[in-house]
Structures are given as structure tokens and as C-alpha cells.
DSSP file (Angstrom, degrees, kcal/mol; ACC not computed):
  #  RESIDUE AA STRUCTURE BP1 BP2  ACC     N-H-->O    O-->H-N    N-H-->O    O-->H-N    TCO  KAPPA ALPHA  PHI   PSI    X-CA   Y-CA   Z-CA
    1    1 A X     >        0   0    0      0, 0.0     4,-1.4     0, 0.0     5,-0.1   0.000 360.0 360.0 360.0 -40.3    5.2    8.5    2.0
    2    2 A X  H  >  +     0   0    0      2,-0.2     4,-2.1     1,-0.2    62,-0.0   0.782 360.0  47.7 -62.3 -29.2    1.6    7.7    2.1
    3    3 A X  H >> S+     0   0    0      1,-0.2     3,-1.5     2,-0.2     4,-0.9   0.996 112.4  54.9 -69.6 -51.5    1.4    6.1    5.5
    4    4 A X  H 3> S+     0   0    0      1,-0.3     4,-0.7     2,-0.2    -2,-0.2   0.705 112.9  41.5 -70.8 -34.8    3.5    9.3    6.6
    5    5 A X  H 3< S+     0   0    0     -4,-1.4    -1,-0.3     1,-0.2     6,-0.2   0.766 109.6  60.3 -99.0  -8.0    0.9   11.4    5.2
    6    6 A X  H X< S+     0   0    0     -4,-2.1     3,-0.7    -3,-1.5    -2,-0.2   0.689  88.7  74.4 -71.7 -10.5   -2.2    9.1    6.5
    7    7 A X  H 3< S+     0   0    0     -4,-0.9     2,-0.3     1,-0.3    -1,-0.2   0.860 106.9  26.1 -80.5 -33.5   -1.2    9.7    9.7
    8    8 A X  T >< S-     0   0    0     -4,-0.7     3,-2.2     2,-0.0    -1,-0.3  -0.507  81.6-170.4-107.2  75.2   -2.5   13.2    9.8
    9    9 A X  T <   +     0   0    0     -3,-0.7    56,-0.2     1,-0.3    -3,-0.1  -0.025  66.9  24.8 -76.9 157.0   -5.0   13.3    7.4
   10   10 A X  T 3  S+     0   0    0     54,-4.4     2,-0.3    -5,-0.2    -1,-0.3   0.188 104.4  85.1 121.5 -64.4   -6.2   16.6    6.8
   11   11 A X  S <  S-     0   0    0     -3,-2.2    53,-0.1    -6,-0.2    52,-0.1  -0.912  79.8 -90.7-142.4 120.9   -3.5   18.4    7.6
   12   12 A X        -     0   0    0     -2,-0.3     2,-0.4     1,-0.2    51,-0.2   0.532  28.8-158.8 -32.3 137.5    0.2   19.8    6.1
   13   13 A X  E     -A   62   0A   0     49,-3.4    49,-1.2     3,-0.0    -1,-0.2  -0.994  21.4-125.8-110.6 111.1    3.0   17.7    6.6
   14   14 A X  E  >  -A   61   0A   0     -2,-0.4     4,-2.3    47,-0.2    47,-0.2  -0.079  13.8-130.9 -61.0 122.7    6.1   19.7    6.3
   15   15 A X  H  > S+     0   0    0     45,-1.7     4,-2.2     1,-0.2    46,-0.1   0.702 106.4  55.5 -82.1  13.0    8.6   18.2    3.6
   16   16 A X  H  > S+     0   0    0      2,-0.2     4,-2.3     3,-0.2    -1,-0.2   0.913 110.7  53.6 -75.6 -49.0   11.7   18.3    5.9
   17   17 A X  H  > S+     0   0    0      2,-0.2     4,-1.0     1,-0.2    -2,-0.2   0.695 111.9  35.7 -48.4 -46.1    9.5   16.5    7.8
   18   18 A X  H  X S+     0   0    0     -4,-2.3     4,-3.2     2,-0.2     5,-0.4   0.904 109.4  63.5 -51.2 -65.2    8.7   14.0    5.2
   19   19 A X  H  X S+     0   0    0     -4,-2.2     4,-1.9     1,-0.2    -2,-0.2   0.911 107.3  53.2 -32.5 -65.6   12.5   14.0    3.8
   20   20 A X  H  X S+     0   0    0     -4,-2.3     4,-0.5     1,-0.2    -1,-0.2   0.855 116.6  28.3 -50.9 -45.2   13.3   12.5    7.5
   21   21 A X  H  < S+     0   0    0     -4,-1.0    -1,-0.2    -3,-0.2    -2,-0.2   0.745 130.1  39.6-106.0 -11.8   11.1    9.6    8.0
   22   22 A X  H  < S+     0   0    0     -4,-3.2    -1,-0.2    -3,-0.1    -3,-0.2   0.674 134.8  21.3 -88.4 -17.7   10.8    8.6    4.0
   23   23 A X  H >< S-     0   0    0     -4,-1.9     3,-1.7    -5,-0.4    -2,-0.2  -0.131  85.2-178.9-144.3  19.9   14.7    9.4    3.2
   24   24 A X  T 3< S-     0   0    0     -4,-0.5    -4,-0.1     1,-0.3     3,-0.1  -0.171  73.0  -8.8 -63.1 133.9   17.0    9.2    6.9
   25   25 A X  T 3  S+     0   0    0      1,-0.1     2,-0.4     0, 0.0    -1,-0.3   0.670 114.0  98.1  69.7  22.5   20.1    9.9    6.6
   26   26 A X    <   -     0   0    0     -3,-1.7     2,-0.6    -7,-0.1    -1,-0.1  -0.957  65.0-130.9-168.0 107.8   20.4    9.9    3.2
   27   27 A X        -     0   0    0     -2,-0.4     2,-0.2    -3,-0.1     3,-0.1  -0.711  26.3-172.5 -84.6 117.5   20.4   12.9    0.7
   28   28 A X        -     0   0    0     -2,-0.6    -2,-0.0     1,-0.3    -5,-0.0  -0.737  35.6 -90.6-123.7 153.1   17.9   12.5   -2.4
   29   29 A X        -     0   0    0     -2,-0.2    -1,-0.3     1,-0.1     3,-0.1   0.281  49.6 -94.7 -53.9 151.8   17.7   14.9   -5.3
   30   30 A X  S    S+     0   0    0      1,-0.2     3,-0.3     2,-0.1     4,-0.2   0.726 113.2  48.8 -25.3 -60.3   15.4   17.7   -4.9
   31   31 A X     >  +     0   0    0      2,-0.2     4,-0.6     1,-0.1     3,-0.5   0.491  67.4 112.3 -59.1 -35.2   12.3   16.3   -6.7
   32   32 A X  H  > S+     0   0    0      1,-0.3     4,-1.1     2,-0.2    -1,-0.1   0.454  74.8  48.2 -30.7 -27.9   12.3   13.7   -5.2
   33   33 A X  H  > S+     0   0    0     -3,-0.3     4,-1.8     1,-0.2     5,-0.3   0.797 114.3  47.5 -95.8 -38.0    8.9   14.6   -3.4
   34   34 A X  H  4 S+     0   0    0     -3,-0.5    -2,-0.2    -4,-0.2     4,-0.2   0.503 104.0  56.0 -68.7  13.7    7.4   15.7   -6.3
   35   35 A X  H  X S+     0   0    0     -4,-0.6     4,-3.3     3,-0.1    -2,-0.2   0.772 112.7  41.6-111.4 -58.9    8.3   13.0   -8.1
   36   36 A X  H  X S+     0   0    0     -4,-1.1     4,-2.8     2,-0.2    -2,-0.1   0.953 114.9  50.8 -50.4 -41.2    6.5   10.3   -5.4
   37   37 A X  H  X S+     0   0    0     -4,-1.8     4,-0.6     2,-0.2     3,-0.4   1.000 109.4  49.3 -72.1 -30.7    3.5   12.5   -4.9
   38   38 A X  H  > S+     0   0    0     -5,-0.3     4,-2.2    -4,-0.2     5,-0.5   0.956 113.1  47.8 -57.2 -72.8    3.1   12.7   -8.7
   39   39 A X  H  X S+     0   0    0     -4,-3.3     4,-1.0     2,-0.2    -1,-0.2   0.785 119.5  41.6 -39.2 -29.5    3.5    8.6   -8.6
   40   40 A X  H >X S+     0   0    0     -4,-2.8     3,-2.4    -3,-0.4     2,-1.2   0.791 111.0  53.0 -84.1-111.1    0.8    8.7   -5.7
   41   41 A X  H 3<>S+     0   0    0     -4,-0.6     5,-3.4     1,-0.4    -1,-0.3   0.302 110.7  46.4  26.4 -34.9   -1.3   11.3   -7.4
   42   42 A X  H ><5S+     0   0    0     -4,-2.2     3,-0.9    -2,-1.2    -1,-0.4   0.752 114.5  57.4 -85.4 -17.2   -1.5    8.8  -11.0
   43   43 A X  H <<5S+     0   0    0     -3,-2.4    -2,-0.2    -4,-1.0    -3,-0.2   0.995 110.1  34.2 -65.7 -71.6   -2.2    6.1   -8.4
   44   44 A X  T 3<5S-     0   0    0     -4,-0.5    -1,-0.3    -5,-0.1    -3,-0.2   0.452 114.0-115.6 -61.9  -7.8   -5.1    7.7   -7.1
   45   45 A X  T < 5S+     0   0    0     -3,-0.9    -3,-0.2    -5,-0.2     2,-0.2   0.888  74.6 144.2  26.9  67.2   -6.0    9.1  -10.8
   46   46 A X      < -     0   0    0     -5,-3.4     2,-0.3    -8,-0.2     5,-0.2  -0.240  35.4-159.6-101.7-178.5   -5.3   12.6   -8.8
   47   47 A X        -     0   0    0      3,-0.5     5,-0.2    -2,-0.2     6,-0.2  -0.866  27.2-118.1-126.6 179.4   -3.8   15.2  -10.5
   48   48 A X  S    S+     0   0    0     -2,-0.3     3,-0.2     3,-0.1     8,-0.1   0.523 116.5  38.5 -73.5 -15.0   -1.7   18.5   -9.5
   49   49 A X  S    S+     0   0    0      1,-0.3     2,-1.1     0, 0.0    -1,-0.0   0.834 128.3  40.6-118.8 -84.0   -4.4   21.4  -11.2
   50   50 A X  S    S+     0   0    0      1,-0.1     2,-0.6     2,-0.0    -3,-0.5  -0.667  81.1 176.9-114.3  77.2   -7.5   19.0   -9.8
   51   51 A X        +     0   0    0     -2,-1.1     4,-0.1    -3,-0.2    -1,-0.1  -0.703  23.3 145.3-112.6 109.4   -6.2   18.0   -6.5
   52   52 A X  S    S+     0   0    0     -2,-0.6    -1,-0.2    -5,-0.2     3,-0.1   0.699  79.8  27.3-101.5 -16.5   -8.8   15.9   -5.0
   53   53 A X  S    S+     0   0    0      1,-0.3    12,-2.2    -6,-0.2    13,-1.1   0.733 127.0  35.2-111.9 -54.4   -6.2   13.0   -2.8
   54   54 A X  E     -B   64   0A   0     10,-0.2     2,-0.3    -7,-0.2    -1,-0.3  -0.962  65.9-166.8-139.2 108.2   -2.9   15.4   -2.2
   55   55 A X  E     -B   63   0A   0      8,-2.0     8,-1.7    -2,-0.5     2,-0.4  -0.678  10.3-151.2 -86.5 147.6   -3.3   18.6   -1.7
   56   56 A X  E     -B   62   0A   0     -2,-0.3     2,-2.9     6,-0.2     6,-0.2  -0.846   1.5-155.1-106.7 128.7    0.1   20.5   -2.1
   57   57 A X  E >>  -B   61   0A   0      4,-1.3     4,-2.1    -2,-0.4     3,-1.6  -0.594  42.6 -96.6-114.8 102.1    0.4   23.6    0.1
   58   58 A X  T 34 S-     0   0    0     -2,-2.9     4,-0.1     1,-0.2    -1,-0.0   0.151  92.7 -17.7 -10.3 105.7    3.2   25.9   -2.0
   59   59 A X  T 34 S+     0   0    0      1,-0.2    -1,-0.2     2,-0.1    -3,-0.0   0.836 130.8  74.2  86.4  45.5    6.9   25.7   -0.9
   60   60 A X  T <4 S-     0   0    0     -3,-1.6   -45,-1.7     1,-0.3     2,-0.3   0.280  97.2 -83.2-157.2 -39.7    5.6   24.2    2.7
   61   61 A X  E  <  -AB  14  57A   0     -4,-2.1    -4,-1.3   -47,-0.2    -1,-0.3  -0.964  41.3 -84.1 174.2-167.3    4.4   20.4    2.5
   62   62 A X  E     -AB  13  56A   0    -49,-1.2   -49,-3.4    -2,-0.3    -6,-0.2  -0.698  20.4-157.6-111.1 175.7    1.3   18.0    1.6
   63   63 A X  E     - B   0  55A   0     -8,-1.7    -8,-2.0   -51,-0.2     2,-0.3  -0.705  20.5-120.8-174.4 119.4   -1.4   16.9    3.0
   64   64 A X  E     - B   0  54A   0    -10,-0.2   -54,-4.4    -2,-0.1   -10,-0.2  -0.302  24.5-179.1 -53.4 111.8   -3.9   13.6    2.3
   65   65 A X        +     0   0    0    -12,-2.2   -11,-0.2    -2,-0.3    -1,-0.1   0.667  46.8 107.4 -48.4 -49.2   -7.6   14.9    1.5
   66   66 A X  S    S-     0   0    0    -13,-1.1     2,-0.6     1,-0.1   -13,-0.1   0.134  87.8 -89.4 -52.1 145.7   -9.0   11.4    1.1
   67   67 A X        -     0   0    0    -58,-0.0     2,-0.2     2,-0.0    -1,-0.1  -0.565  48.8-158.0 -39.5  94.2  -11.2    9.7    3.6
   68   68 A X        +     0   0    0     -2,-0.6     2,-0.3    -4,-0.1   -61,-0.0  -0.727  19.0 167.3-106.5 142.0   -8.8    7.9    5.9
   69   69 A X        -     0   0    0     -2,-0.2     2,-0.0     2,-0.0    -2,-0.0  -0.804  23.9-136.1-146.6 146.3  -10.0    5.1    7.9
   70   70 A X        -     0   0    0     -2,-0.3     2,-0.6     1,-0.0    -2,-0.0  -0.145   0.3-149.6 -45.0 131.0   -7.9    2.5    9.8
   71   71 A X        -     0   0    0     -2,-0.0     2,-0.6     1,-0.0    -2,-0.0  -0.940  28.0-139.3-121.3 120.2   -8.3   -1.5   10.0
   72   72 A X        -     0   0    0     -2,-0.6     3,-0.1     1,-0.1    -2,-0.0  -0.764  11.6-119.8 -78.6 110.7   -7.1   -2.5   13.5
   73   73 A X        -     0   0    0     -2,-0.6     2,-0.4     1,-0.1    -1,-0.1   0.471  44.5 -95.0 -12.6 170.7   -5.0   -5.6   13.8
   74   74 A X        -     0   0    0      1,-0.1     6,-0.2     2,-0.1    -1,-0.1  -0.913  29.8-129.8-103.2 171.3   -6.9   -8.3   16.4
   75   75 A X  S    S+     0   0    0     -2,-0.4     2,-0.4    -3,-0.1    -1,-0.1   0.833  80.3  66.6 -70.7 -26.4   -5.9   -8.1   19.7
   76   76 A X  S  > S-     0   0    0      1,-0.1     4,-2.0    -3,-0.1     5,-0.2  -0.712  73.8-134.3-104.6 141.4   -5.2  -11.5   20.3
   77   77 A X  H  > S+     0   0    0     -2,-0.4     4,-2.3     1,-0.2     5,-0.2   0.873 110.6  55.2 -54.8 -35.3   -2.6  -14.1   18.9
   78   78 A X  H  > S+     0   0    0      1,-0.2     4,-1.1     2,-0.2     3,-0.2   0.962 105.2  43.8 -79.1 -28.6   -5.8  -16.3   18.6
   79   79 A X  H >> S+     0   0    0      1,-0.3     4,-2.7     2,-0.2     3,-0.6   0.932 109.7  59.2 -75.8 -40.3   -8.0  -14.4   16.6
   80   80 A X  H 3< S+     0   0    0     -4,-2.0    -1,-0.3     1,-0.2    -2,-0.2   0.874 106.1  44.5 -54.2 -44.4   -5.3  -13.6   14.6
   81   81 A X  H 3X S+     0   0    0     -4,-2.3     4,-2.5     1,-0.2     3,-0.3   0.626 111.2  63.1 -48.5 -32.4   -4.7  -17.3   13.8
   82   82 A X  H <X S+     0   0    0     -4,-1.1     4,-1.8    -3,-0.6    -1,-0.2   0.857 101.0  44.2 -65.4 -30.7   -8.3  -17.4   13.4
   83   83 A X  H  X S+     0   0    0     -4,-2.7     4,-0.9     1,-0.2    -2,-0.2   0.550 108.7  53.3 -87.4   7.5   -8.6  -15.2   10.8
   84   84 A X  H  > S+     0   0    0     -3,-0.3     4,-1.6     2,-0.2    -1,-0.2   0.703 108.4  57.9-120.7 -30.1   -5.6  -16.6    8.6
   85   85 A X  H >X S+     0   0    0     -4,-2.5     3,-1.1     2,-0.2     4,-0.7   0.983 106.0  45.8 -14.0 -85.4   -7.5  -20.0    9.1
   86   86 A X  H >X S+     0   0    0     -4,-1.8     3,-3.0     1,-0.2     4,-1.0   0.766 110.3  60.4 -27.9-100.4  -10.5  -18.4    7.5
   87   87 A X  H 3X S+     0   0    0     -4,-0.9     4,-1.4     1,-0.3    -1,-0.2   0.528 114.5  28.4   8.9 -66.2   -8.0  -17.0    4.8
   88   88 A X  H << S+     0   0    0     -4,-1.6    -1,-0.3    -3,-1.1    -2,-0.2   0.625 112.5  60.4 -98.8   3.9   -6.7  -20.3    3.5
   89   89 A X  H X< S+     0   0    0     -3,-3.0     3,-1.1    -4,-0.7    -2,-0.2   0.571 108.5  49.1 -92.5  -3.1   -9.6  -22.5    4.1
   90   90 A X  H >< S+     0   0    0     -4,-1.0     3,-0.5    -5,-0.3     4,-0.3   0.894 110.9  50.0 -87.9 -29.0  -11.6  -20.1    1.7
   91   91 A X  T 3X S+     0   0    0     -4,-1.4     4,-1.1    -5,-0.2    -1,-0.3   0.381  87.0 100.0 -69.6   3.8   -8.8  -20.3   -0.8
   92   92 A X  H X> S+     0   0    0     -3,-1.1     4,-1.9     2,-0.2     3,-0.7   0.834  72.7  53.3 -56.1 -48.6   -9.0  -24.1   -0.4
   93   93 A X  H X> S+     0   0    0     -3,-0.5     3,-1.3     1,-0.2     4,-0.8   0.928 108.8  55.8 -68.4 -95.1  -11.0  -24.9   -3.6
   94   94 A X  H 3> S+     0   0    0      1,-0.3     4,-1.2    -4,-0.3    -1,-0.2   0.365 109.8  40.2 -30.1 -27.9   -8.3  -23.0   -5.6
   95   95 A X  H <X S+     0   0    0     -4,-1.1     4,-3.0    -3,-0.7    -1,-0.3   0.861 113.4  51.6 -88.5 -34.0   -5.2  -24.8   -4.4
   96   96 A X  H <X S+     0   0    0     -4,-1.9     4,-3.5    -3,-1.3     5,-0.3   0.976 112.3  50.5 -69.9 -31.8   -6.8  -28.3   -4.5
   97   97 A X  H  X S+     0   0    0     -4,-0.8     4,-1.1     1,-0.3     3,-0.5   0.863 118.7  40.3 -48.5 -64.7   -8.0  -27.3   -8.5
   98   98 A X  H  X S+     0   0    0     -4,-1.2     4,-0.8     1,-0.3    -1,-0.3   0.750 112.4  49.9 -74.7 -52.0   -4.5  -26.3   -9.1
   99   99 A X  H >X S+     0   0    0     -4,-3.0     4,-3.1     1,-0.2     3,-1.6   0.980 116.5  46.8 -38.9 -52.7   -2.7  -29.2   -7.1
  100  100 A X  H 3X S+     0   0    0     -4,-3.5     4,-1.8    -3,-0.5    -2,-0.3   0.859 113.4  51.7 -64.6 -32.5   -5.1  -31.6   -9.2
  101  101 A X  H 3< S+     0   0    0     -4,-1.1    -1,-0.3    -5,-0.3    -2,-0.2   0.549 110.0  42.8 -83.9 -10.7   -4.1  -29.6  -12.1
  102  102 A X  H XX S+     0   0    0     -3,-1.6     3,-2.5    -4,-0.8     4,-2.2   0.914 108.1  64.6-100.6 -57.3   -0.6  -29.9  -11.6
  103  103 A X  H 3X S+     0   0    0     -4,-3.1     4,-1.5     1,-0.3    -2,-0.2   0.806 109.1  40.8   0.4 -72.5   -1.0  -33.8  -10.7
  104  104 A X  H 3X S+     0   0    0     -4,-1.8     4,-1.0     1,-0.2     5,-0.4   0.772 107.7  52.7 -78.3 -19.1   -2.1  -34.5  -14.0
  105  105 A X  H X> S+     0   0    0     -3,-2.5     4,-4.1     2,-0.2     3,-1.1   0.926 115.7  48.8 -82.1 -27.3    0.0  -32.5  -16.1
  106  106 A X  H 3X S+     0   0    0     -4,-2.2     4,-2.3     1,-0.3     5,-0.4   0.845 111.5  46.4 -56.3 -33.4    2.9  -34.4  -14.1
  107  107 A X  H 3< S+     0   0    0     -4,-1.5     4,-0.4    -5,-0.3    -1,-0.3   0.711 116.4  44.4-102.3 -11.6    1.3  -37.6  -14.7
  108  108 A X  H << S+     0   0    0     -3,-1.1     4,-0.2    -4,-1.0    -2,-0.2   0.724 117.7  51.5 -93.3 -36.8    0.7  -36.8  -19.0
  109  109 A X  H >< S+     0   0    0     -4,-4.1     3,-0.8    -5,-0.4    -2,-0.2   0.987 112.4  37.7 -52.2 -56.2    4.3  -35.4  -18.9
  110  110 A X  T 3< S+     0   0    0     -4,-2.3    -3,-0.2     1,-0.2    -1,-0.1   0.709 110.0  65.1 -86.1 -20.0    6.2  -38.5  -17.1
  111  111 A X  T 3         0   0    0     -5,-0.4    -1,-0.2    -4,-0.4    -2,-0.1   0.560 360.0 360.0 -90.2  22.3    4.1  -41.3  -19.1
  112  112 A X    <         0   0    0     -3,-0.8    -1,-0.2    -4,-0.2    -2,-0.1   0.492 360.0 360.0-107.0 360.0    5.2  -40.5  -22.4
């Protein structure tokens, strides 16, 4: 529901409109949109009287308030591969601690 409402930020998303692309084909209770935008709305530590993330516009839709901005994929199969390099060689020192750490509890376990 939130992507659906980031995509026009700003401005009322109609909740037939919502109902379709969160719920197709499939008939969900009534509430059921108030009951996600409330979960989105404690998320955000929004509320319904002091609506500062999801505005609700009466018996018509929502519509996201927040600042939206977008992080674009990279264009290329290599950069992507670069960057998920970067990704696990910075996590490196955590997995060897933890390898080492599992190594020795293996090795205090099986010599007793």
C-alpha cells in the first residue's frame, strides 16, 4: 500500500483504486484500508487527528505527505555486481569473526 501511495506523492489515491492493485481479485472486509493505513500511520509514529505521513481525504482515498525520494537501481549488470561486491567485502570482518567464532566452539565442543 505504501509503494502504491508513493507513487503519487502528494496527491489522493482513490480507494477502489487502492483495493485493485493491493487486494485483485479478492474481496477483503471493509476496514481493511483503515486498518493498513493505521499499521502505516504507527509505523511512521503518524496518527489520524495529527496527520503529518497519510493524509486521509473523507469517504474518497489517501494520500502520502512525506518527502518522497527515489533510489535508482544501476544501469548496468556490472555496477550492480559492483556494488554487492562492496556489500560483502565490508561485511567481511563480521563473517570471518563469526566463522572463527563458530570454529572454536566446534573445536571445544567435539574435544570433550
Amino acid at each position: 500500500m505504501l509503494l502504491i501511495l508513493a507513487e503519487t506523492p502528494g496527491k489522493v489515491v482513490r480507494h477502489e483504486v487502492i483495493l485493485d492493485k493491493v487486494w485483485p481479485d479478492v474481496k477483503v472486509a471493509p476496514n481493511a484500508l483503515q486498518r493498513c493505513i493505521a499499521q502505516l500511520r504507527k509505523a511512521f509514529q503518524d496518527n489520524a487527528k495529527k496527520q503529518h505521513t497519510i493524509v486521509t481525504q473523507p469517504k474518497v482515498g489517501y494520500a502520502l505527505i512525506a518527502d518522497v525520494k527515489q533510489h535508482s537501481e544501476p544501469t548496468t549488470t556490472e555496477q550492480r555486481d559492483s556494488e554487492i561486491k562492496i556489500r560483502l567485502f565490508s561485511n567481511l570482518p563480521a563473517i570471518a569473526t563469526f566463522t572463527t567464532a563458530l570454529v572454536l566452539l566446534a573445536l571445544i565442543y567435539f574435544s570433550q
